[in-house]
C-alpha positions as CSV (number, residue, x, y, z in Angstrom):
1,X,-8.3,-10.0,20.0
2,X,-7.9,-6.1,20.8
3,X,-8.9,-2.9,19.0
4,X,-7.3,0.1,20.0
5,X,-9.6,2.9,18.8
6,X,-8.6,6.5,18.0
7,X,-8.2,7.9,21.5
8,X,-6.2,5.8,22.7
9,X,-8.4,3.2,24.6
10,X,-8.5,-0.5,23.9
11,X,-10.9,-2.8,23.5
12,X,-11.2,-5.9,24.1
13,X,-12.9,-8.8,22.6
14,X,-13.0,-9.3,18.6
15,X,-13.0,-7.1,15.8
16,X,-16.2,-6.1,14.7
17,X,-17.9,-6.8,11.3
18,X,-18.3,-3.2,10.8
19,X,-14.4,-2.6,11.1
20,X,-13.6,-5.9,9.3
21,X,-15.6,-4.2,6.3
22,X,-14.4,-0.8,6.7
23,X,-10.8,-1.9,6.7
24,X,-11.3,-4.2,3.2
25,X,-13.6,-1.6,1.6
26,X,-10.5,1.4,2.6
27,X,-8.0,-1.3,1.2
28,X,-9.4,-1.5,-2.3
29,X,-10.6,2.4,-2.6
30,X,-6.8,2.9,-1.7
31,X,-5.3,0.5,-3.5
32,X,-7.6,1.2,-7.2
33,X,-6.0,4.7,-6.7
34,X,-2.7,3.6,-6.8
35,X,-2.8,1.3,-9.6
36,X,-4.7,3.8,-11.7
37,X,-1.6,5.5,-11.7
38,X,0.7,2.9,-12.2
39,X,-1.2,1.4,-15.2
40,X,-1.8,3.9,-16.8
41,X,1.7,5.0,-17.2
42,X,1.6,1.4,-18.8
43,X,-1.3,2.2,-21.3
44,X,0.7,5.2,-22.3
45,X,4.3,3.6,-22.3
46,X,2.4,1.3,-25.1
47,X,0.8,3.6,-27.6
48,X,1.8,7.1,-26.4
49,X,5.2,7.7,-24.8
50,X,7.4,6.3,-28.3
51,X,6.3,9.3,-30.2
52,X,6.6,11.9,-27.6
53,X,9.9,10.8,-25.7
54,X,11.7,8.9,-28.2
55,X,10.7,10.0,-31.5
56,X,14.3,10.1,-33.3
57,X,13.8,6.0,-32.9
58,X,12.9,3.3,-35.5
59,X,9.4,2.5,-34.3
60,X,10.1,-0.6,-32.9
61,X,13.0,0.4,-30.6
62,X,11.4,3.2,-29.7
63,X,8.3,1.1,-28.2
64,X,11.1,-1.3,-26.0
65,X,12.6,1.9,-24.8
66,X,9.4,3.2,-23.7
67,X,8.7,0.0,-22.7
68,X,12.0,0.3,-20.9
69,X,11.2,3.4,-18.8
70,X,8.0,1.3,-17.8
71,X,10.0,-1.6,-15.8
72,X,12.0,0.6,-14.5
73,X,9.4,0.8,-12.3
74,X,9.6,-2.6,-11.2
75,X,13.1,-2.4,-10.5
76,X,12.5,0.5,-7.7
77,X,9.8,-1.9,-6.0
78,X,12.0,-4.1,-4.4
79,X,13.9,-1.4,-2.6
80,X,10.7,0.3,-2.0
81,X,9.3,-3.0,0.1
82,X,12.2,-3.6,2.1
83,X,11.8,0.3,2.9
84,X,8.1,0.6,3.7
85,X,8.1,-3.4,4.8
86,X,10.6,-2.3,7.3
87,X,8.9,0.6,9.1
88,X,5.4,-1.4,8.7
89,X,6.6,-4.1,10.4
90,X,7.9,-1.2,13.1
91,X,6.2,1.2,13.4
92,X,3.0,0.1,11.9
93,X,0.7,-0.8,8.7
94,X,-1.2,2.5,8.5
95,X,1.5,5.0,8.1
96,X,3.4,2.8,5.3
97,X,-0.2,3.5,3.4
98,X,-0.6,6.8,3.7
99,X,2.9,7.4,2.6
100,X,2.8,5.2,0.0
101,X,-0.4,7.1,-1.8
102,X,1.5,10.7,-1.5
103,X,4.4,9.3,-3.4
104,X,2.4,7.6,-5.9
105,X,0.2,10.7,-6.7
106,X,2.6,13.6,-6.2
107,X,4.9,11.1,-8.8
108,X,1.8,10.7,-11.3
109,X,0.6,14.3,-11.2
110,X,4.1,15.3,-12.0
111,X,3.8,13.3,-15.0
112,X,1.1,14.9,-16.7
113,X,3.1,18.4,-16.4
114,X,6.4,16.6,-17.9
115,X,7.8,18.2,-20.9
116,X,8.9,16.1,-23.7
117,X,11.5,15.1,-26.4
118,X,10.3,18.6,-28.3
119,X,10.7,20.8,-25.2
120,X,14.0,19.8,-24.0
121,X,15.4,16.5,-25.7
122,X,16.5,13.1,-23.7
123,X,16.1,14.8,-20.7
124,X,12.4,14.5,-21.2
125,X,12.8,10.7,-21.3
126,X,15.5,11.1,-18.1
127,X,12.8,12.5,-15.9
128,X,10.3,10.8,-17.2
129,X,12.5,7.6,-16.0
130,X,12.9,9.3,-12.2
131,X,9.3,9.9,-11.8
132,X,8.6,5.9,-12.6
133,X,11.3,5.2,-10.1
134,X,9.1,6.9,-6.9
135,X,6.2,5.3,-8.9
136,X,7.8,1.6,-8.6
137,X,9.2,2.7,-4.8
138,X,5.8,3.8,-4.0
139,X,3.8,0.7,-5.1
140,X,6.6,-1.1,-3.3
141,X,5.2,-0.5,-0.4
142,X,1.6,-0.2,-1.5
143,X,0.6,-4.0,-2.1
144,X,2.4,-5.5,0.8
145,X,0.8,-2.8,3.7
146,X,-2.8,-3.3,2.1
147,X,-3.4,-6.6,1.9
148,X,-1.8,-7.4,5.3
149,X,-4.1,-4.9,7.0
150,X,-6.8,-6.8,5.3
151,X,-5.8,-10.2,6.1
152,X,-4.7,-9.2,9.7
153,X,-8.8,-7.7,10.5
154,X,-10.7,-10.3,8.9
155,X,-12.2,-13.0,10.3
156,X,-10.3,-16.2,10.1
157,X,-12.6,-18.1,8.2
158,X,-13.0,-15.6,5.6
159,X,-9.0,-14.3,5.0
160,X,-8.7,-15.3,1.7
161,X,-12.1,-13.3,0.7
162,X,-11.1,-10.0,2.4
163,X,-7.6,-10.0,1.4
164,X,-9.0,-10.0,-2.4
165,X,-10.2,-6.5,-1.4
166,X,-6.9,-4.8,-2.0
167,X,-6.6,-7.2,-4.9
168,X,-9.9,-6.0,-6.5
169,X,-8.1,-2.4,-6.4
170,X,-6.1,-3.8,-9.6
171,X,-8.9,-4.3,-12.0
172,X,-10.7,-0.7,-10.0
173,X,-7.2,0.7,-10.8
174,X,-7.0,-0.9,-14.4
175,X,-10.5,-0.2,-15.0
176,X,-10.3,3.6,-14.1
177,X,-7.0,4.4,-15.9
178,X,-8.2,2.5,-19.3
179,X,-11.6,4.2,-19.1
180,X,-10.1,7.8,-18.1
181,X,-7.7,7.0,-21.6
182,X,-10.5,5.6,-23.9
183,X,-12.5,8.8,-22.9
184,X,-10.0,11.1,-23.6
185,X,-8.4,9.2,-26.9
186,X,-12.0,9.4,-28.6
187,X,-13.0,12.6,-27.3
188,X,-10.3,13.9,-29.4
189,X,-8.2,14.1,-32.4
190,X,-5.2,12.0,-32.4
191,X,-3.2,15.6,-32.8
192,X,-4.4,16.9,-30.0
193,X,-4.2,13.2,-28.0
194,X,-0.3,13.9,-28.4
195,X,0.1,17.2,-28.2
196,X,-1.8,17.8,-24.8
197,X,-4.8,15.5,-24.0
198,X,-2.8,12.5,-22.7
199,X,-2.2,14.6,-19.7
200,X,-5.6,14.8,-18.8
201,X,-5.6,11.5,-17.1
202,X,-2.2,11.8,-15.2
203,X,-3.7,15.3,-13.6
204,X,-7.1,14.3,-13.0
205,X,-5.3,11.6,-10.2
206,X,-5.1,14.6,-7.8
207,X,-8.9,14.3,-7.3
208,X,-8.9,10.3,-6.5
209,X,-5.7,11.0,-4.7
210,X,-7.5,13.7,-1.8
211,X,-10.7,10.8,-1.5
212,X,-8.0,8.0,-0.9
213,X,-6.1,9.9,1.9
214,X,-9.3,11.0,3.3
215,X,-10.2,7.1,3.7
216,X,-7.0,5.9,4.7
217,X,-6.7,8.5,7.3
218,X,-9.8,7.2,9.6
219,X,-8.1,3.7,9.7
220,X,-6.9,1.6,12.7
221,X,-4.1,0.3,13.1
222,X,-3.8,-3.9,12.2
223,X,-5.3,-5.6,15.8
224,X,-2.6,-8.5,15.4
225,X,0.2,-5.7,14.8
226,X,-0.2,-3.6,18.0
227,X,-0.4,-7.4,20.1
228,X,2.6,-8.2,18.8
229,X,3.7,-5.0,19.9
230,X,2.4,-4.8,23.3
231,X,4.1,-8.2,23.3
232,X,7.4,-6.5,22.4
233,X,7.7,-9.6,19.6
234,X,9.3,-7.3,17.4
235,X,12.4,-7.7,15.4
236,X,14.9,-4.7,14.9
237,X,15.4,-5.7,11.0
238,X,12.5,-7.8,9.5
239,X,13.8,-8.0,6.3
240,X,17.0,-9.2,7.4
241,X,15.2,-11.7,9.6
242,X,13.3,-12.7,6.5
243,X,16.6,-13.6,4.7
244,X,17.7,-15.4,8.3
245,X,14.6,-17.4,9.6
246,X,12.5,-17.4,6.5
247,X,14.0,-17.9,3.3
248,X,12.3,-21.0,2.2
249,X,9.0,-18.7,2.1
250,X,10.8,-15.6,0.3
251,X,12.5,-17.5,-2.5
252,X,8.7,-19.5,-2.9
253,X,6.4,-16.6,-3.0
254,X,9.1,-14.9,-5.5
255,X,9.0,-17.6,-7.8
256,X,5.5,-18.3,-7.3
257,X,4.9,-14.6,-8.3
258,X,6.6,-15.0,-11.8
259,X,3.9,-16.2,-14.0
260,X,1.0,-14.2,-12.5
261,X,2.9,-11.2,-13.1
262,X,4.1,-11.9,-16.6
263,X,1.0,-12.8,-18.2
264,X,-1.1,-9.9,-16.3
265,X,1.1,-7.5,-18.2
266,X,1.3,-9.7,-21.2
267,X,-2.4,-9.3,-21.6
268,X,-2.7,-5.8,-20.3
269,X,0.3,-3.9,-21.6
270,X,2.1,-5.9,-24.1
271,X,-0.7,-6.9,-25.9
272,X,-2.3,-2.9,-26.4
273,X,1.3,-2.2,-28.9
274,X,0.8,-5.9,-30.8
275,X,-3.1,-5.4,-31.0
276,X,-1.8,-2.2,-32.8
277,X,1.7,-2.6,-34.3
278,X,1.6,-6.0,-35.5
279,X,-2.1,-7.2,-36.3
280,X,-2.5,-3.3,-37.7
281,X,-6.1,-3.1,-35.3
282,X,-7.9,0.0,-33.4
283,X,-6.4,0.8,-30.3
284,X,-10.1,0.7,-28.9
285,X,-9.8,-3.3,-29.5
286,X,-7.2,-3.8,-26.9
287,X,-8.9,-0.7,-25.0
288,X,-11.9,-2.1,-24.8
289,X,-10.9,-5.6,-23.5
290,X,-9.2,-4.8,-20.5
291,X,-12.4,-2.3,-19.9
292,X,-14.5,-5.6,-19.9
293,X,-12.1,-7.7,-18.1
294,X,-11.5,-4.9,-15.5
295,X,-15.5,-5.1,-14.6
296,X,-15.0,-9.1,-15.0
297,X,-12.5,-9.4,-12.4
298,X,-14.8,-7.5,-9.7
299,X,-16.5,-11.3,-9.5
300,X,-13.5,-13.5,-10.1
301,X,-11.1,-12.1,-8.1
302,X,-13.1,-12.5,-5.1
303,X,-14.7,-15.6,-6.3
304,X,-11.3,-16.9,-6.4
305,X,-10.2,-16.0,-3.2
306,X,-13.5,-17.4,-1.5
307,X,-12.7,-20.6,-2.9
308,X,-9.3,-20.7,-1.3
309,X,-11.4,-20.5,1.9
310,X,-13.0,-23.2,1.1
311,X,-10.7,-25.7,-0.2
312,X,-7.3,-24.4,0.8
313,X,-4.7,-21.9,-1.5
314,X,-2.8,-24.3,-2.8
315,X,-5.2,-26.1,-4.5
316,X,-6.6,-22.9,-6.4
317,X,-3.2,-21.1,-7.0
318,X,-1.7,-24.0,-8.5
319,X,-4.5,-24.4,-10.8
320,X,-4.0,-20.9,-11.8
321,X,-0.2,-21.7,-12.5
322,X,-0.7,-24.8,-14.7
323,X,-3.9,-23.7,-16.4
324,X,-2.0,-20.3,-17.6
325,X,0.9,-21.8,-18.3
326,X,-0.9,-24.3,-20.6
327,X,-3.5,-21.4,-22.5
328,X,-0.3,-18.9,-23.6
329,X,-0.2,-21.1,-26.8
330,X,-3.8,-21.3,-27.8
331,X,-4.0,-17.7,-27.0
332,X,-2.0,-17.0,-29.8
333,X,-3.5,-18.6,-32.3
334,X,-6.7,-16.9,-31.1
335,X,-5.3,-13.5,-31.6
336,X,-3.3,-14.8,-34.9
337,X,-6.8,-14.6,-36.1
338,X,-7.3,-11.0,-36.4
339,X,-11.4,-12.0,-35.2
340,X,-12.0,-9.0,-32.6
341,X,-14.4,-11.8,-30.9
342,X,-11.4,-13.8,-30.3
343,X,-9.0,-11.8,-29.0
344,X,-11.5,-10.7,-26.4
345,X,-12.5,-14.2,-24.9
346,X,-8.9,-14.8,-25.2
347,X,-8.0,-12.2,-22.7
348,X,-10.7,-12.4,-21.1
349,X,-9.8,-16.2,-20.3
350,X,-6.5,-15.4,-19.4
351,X,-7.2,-12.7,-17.2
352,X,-9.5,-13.4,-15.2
353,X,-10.6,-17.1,-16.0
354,X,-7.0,-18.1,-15.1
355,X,-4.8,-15.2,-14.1
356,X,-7.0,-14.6,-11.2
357,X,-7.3,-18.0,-9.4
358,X,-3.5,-16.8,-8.9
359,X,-3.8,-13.1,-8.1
360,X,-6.8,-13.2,-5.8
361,X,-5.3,-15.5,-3.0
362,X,-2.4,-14.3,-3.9
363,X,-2.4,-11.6,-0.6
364,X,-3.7,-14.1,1.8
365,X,-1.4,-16.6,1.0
366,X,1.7,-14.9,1.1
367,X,0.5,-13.1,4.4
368,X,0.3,-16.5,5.5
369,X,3.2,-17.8,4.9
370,X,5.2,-15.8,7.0
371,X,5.0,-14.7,10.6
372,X,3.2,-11.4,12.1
373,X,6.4,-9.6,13.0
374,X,8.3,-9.9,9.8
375,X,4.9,-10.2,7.6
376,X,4.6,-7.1,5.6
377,X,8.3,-7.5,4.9
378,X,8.0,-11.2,3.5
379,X,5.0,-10.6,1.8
380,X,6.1,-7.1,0.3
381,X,10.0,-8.1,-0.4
382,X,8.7,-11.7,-1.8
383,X,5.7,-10.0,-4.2
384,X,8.1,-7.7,-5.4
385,X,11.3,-9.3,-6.3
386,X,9.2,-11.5,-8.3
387,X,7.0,-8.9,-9.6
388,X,10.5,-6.9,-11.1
389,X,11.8,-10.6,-12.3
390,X,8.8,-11.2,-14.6
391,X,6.6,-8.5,-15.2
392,X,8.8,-5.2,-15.1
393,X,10.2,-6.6,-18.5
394,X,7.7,-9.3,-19.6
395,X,6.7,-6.4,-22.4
396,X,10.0,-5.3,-23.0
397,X,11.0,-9.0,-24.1
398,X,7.8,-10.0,-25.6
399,X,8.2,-7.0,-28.0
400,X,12.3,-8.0,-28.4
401,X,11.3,-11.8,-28.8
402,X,8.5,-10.3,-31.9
403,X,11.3,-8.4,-33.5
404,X,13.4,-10.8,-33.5
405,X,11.3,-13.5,-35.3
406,X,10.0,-11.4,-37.4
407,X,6.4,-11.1,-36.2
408,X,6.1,-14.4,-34.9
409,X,5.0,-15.0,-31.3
410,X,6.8,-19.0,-30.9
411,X,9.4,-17.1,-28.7
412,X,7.0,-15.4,-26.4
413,X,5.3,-18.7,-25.9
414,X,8.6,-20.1,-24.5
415,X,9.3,-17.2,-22.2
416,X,5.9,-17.1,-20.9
417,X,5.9,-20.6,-20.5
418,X,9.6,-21.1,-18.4
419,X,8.0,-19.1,-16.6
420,X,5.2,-20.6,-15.5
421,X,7.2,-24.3,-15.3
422,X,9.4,-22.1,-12.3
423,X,5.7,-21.4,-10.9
424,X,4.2,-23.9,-11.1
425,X,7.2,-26.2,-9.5
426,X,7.3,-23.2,-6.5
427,X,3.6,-23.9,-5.5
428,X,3.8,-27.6,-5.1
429,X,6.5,-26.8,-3.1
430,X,4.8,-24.4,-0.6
431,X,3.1,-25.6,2.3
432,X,-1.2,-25.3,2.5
433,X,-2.0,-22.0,5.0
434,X,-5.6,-21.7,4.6
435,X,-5.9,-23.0,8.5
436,X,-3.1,-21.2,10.3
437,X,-3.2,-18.5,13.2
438,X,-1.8,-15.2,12.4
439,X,-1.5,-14.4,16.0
440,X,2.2,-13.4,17.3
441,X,1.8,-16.9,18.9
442,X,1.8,-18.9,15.8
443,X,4.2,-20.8,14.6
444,X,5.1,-19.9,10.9
């Protein structure tokens, strides 16, 4: 395997450990960045963005149509990783990440200098709506180009453990935007929380935003990518080679990406307006156990991963699927309870105890299961599509489904759980990966 190096020369022989670690350790400072801005748009969109951009609502439609504004987010990512999967399967994976983090950040910066309802009326809530849209391109292409310049450097012994790195920048990026809200929620009166301190966060992202280009910029490009090139292996349209050659492995990673999705955002968005609205608790209770689950999942996610190196993927993602599908129900009740105790080990269970043995191989395995010049384009397109089918409007429906049976949550167990039937039936269905080459030579 080669290395081409910043001037140009080449080198021959394997990647080093020291670049294996400084391309996993660039991958989840990068990444954390990101998702601190997408989630906490999320964290406001729950307990926030009702009162300030669609106050003239009944309470509860005002939450779905923040709620609303959130996945439509989701629905930009699909067009934003056939974009960025495109070019980074073209022209290469670094300059689909650097691109990505200036969209994300200028897009979240904005945010926290947005007027609202009381400035100018539903426009507020219009451009508050655009400004998710470059958010959800953005992240589009985000995911895909991170975790396949992880996968693609690391060792091939050890994929699934550094392609959690990126995955790691979730609960980083989770952990960073709850923490930056909790600080400035309680720092505060709840007056001045709406009237100007909720911007705080959304500005403050210029900061992480400078350190995460600055990291990004010293990377090299994916080894495996420039042999393909130098091969001239390339296709002219990878996502429409993906829908040719590879549609078994699109339509599989999509549906395999439905449950792990919706429950992440069950847990970590959804649950933040019931914790509130419905079992009429602190915010900090919801707050405070995605702060502990965040610094959880810094040990499961990898642990996870590691496993899959040891015992295969498949194994470990579709124990993720059944056991999640399985705990939706007694998760429930636990909450039902109104014990703070509860509801912690609840999501603290379904986060990282089972939601993780699906996210953290999640990036190696869909890296896997498609070939090195269409790659980033399977793997982004794939993650996405599912991502916008599930999660996008998992909160949006759970909060519809509560309405609609007057506070009671038998609905939401349904949903979550056709969900994970679809995932769990795709993952039996996929074929193990944990022993292929990635080279251009491999057969996919």
């Amino acid at each position: 395997m080669t290395v081409r190096v910043a001037d140009g020369q080449v080198l021959s022989g394997r990647v080093s450990s020291a670049e294996h670690r400084k391309v996993a350790v660039a991958s989840l400072v990068g990444t954390a960045i990101e998702w601190y801005d997408y989630y906490l748009y999320g964290t406001c969109a729950a307990l926030i963005f009702p009162h300030l951009f669609f106050p003239s609502m009944d309470a509860w439609v005002g939450t779905i149509a923040a709620f609303a504004t959130y996945a439509v987010g989701f629905v930009a990512r699909p067009v934003g990783a056939a974009v960025f999967g495109h070019y980074g399967d073209r022209i290469g994976r670094k300059a689909i990440l650097v691109l990505s983090l200036w969209m994300m950040g200028g897009s979240t910066i904005a945010i926290g200098f947005l007027p609202t309802y009381e400035s100018i009326g539903p426009w507020a809530a219009v451009l508050l709506s655009v400004l998710r849209l470059i958010q959800g391109f953005a992240v589009g292409g985000e995911w895909g180009s991170a975790v396949v310049m992880a996968v693609e450097h690391a060792p091939a012994n050890r994929r699934g453990l550094f392609g959690s790195f990126p995955q790691i920048g979730v609960p980083a990026g989770l952990l960073l935007s709850t923490l930056a809200f909790f600080i400035t929620s309680v720092s505060m009166s709840n007056a001045d929380l709406m009237a100007w301190g909720w911007r705080i966060p959304f500005i403050a992202s210029i900061v992480m935003v400078m350190v995460g280009m600055f990291i990004r910029l010293k990377l090299h490009e994916s080894p495996v990518f420039e042999q393909m090139k130098r091969r001239q292996q390339d296709v002219k349209a990878p996502a429409m080679e993906v829908l040719k050659s590879h549609r078994r492995a699109l339509y599989l990673t999509i549906g395999m990406k439905l449950l792990q999705n919706a429950v992440f955002y069950m847990y970590s968005v959804f649950m933040l307006s019931y914790i509130t609205g419905t079992l009429k608790m602190d915010r900090s209770v919801g707050l405070g156990a995605i702060l502990l689950s965040s610094v959880i999942g810094f040990a499961t996610l990898p642990a996870w991963s590691y496993l899959s190196d040891l015992i295969g993927r498949k194994k470990v993602y579709l124990f993720g699927t059944i056991a999640s599908t399985l705990f939706i129900a007694p998760f429930f009740w636990m909450a039902h309870t109104g014990s703070v105790v509860l509801i912690v080990i609840g999501m603290v269970i379904g986060l990282n105890v089972l939601h993780d043995a699906m996210y953290g191989p999640q990036a190696v395995y869909f890296s896997e299961l498609f070939g090195t010049n269409v790659r980033l384009s399977g793997a982004n397109i794939g993650y996405a599509v599912g991502a916008v089918l599930s999660g996008g409007f998992a909160p949006m429906i759970a909060t519809a489904l509560l309405k609609w049976n007057d506070g009671g949550t038998w609905g939401i167990t349904v949903y979550f759980m056709a969900l994970g039937v679809i995932s769990v039936i795709c993952t039996m269905m996929a074929r193990e990966t944990w022993q292929d080459r990635l080279d251009p030579e491999a057969r996919q």
